[in-house]
N, C-alpha and C positions, 0 to 999 in steps of 0.2 A: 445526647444519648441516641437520637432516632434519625441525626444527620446522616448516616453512612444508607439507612432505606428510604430516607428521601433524595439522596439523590439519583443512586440506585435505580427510582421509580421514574426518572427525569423529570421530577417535578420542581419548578424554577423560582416561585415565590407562592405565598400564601393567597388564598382565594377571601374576597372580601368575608365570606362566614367562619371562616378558619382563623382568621387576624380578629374579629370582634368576639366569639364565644372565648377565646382561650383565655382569657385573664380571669372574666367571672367563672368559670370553671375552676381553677384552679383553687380559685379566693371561698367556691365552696358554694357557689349564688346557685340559685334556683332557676329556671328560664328555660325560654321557647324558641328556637333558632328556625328561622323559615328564612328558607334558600331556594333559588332555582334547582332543579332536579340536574343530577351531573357536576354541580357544585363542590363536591368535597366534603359533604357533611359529615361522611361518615370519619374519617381522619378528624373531623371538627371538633368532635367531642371524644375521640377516642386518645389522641398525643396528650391533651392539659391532664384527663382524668389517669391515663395511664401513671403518668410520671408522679402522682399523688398516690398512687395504691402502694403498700407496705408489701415487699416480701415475708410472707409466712403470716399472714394477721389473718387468714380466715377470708371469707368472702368481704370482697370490699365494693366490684364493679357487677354488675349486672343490665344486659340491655335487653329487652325484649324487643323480636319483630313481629310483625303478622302474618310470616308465613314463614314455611320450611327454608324454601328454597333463600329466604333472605339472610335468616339466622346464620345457614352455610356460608351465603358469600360474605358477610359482613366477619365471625368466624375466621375465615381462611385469610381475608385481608386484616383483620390485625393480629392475630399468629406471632407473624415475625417480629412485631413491633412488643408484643408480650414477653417474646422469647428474649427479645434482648436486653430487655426491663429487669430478666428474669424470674418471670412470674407464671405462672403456670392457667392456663384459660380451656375452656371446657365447652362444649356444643350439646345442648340439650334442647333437641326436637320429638316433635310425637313422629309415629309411626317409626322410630327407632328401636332399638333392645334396651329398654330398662334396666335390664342387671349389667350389663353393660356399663352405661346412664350410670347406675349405682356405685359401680366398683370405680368408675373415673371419678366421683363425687369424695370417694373417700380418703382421694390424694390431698384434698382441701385446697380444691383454687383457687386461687385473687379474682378470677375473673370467670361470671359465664354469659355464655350468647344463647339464649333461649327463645322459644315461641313461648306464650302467655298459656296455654291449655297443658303442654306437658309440664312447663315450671309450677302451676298451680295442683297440679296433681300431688307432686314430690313436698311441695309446702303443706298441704293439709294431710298429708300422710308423717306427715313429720318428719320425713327423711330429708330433708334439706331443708335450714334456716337459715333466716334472714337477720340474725340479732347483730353480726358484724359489719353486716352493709352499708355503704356510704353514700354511695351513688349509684340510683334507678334512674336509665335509661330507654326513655321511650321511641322507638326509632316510626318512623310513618306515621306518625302523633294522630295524623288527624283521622286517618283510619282506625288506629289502634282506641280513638278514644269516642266510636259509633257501637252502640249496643251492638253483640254484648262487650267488647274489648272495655269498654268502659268499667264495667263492674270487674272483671278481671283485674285492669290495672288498679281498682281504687284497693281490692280485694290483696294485693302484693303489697302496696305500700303502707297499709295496715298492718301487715306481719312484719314490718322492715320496723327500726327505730322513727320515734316521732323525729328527731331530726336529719333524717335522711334526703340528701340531696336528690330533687327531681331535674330532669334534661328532658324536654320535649323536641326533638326535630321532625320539619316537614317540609315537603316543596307548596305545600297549599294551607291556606287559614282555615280557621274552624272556630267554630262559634263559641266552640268549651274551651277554647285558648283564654276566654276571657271568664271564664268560671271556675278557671284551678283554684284560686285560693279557696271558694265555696267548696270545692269537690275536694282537696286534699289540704287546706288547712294552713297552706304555704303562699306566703308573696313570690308571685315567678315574673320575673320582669321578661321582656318582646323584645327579639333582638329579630328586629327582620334587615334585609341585605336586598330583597329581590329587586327593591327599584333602579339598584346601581352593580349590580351583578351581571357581567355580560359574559357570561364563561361557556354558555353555551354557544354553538359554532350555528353559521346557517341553516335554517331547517323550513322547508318549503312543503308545505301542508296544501296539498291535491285532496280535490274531490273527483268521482269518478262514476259518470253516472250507469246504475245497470240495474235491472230488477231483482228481488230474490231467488228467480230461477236462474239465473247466469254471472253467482259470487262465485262460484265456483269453477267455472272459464277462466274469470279473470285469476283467481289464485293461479290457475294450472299456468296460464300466458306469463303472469308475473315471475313465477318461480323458474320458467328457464329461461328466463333474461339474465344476460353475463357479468355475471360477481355480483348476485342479487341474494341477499337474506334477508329478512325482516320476522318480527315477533309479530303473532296473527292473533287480535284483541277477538274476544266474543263476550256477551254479554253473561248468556247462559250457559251452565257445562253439559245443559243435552242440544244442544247446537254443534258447540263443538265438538263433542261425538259423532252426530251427525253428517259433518263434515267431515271426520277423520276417515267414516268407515267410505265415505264415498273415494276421498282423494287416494285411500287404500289400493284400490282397483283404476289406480291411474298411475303415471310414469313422473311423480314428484314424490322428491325425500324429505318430507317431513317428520317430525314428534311430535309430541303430545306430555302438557304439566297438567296430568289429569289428577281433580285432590284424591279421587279413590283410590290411586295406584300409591304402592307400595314405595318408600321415600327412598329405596333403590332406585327402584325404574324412573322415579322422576327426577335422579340425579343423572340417573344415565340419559336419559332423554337432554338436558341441560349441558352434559359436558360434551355430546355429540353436537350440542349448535354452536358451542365455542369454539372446538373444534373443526367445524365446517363442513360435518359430513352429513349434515343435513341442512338443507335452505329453507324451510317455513317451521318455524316453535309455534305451536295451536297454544296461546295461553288463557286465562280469566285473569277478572282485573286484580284479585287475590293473589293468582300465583303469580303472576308476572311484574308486582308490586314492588318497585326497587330495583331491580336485576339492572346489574350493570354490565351490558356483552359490547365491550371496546369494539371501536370502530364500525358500528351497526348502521347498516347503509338504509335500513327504513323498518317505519310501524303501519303493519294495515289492521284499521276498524275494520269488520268484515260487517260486525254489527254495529250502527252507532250511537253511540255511549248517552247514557240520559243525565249523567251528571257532568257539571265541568270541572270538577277536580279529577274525573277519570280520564276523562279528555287530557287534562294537561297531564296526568303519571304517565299515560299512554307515550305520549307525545316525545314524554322526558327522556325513554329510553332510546334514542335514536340523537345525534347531536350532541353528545355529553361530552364536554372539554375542550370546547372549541372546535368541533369536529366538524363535517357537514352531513348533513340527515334528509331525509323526507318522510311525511307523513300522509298515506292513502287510504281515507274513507270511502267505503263501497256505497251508493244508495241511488234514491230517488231523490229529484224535486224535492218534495215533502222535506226528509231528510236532509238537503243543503241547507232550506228554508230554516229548519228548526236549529242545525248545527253552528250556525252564521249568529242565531240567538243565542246560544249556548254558548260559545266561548269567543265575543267578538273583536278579543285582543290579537287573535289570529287573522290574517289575511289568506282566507282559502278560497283555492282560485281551482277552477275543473280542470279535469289530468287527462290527456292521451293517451296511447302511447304509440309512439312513433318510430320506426327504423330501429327499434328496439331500447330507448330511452321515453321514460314518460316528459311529457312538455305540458304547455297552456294551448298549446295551436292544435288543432282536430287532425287525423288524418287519412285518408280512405285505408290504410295500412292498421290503424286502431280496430281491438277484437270487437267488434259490433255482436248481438247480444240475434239467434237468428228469430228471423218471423216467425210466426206464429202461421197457419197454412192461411185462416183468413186473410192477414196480412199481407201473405203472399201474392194470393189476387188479388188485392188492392194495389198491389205495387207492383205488379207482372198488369195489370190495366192499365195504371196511369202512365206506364211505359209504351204504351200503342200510338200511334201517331192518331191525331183526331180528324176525323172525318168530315168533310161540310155538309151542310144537311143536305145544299141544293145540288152535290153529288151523288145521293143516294139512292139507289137504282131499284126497283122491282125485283127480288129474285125471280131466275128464269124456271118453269113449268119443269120437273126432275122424270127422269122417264123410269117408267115402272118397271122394275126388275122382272125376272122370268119366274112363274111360281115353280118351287122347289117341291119334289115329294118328300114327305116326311122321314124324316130318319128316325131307325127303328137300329137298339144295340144287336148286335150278334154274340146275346149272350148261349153260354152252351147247356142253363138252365132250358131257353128257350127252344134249341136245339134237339133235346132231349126229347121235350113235350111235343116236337111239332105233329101236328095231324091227331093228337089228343084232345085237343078242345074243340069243341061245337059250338056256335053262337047262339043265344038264345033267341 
């Protein structure tokens, strides 16, 4: 059924997580699919359950993401795969038109791709049940199932049939993996793949050393290096504001997946980075969660990450499918010290950059971060040649200049008044 868009997408054989989820899929099994990131997962669970959903039965599939922008892409990629099922699939995010939302809900899809906060609105408003559903999918598992996503997903699967099939996927573990059956009532068996999944391509994870005053040097030096784009991590979304409004008043095209902005401007913002007419996307570890932008030649932390599951999402999005990637963290010392603890699966090694490629070798050509003025004469001094003591001479006696008379303005105030004043 779905040969003619895979080959189409020239994809060649199945990805270790794609050959092990499909059967228990299909057979209706419960289960947790952890994959490398760029893996395939989402096709993973989307071809076995497809081919299981009925024309015209009502909702049958549902995935939830945790965020907009993922819903969309996940959405847009299986589309064609629905269409040709012939099944009808439906994108339900917040910050959308609800009557909108509404009027498409009333076609009655087999399938929809929702975020957890608008699908939850339309369930307790009662405009959209769950009494037909078959299979709850939770796509970014480990995210989606940290308060509150957690209450939200248990809050869905309660309005769904007690025997409704659960799908966990994620590129990282999580401790509630081992708690579903307590939390939803279900045996979900582990299908993990990561130890022998080598789908990701080279990815060469630089450290870069610079202060907080001079991230933003480097962004501007990075971004007009040639055929350079990368998705730009922050931790907080008033940093990256922060940053936007500065790099604003500078000669770099960037965007911004800002969550206040309207799920317009942040689609627009997103398909202007696909499209390549802009080279830095300012994202959080929220928005930027998932996104798959082919051929992405790198990810900079600007801020560095305090988890290492954000580390590795970050990471993910660069290198996906065999591809080659790099990953550039901005910081100090401190920073390397703590990031080397945090995810020591990685070999990060400090980045240049040189003749216009980043390396491991220094260069005097690398944007050095400028002194400070005290600085400055510390290092305008140790640059003097040093003097021997036993050459140091007496200054010579300086000859006393000629006394000057005092200068007095020729103002025309004073001009005015002369010969008016008397001394006392």
């Amino acid at each position: 059924m779905f040969k003619p868009l895979w080959d189409a997408a020239g994809f060649k054989a199945e990805t270790p997580i794609q050959e092990k989820v499909y059967q228990p899929l299909k057979d209706g099994q419960s289960l947790v699919g952890l994959a490398p990131t760029g893996s395939g997962k989402t096709l993973a669970f989307a071809l076995p359950l497809l081919e299981q959903t009925a024309v015209g039965a009502g909702l049958q599939l549902l995935v939830v993401s945790p965020s907009q922008e993922l819903a969309i892409q996940t959405r847009d990629v299986l589309r064609p795969y629905a269409k040709a099922a012939g099944l009808h699939l439906v994108g339900v995010t917040g910050s959308a038109n609800v009557k909108r939302q509404l009027e498409q809900l009333k076609e009655k899809p087999e399938v929809i791709i929702a975020t957890a906060g608008r699908l939850l609105e339309l369930v307790q408003s009662r405009r959209l049940k769950l009494a037909s559903l078959r299979t709850l999918v939770i796509d970014e598992a480990d995210e989606m199932l940290r308060d509150p996503g957690l209450g939200q997903v248990r809050e869905l699967a309660e309005a769904a049939p007690a025997e409704v099939q659960l799908a966990f996927f994620s590129a990282t573990d999580s401790p509630m993996f081992k708690e579903l059956a307590a939390q939803f009532g279900q045996d979900v068996e582990i299908i993990d793949v990561r130890a022998f999944d080598h789908t990701q391509g080279a990815v060469v994870h630089y450290f870069v050393q610079t202060d907080n005053a001079h991230r933003e040097v480097w962004l501007r030096h990075l971004a007009h290096l040639d055929k350079f784009q990368a998705l730009v991590f922050f931790n907080q979304n008033a940093v990256m504001m922060k940053v936007a409004r500065t790099l604003s008043h500078q000669s770099v095209k960037f965007a911004v997946l800002n969550r206040t902005d309207r799920s317009t401007t942040r689609a627009n913002a997103l398909n202007a980075f696909r499209k390549h007419k802009v080279t830095l996307l300012l994202v959080t570890d929220l928005a930027g969660r998932g996104l798959d932008i082919p051929h992405l030649p790198a990810v900079i932390n600007y801020q560095t990450p305090t988890r290492a599951e954000a580390y590795i999402h970050r990471a993910g999005r660069t290198g996906r499918m065999g591809a080659k990637g790099m990953v550039l963290t901005l910081g100090d010392d401190h920073d390397l010290r703590d990031l080397r603890k945090l995810v020591p699966q990685y070999q990060i090694v400090r980045g240049y950059l040189t003749d216009g490629k980043m390396t491991t070798e220094a260069s005097k050509e690398a944007p050095v971060a400028p002194l400070k003025p005290a600085q400055a004469e510390q290092s305008a001094a140790a640059k003097q040649p040093a003097v021997p003591q036993a050459s140091v001479l007496k200054p010579a006696a300086k000859a006393v200049p000629p006394l000057r008379k005092k200068h007095h303005k020729k103002r025309l105030r004073d001009q005015k008044n002369k010969g008016k004043r008397r001394p006392k």
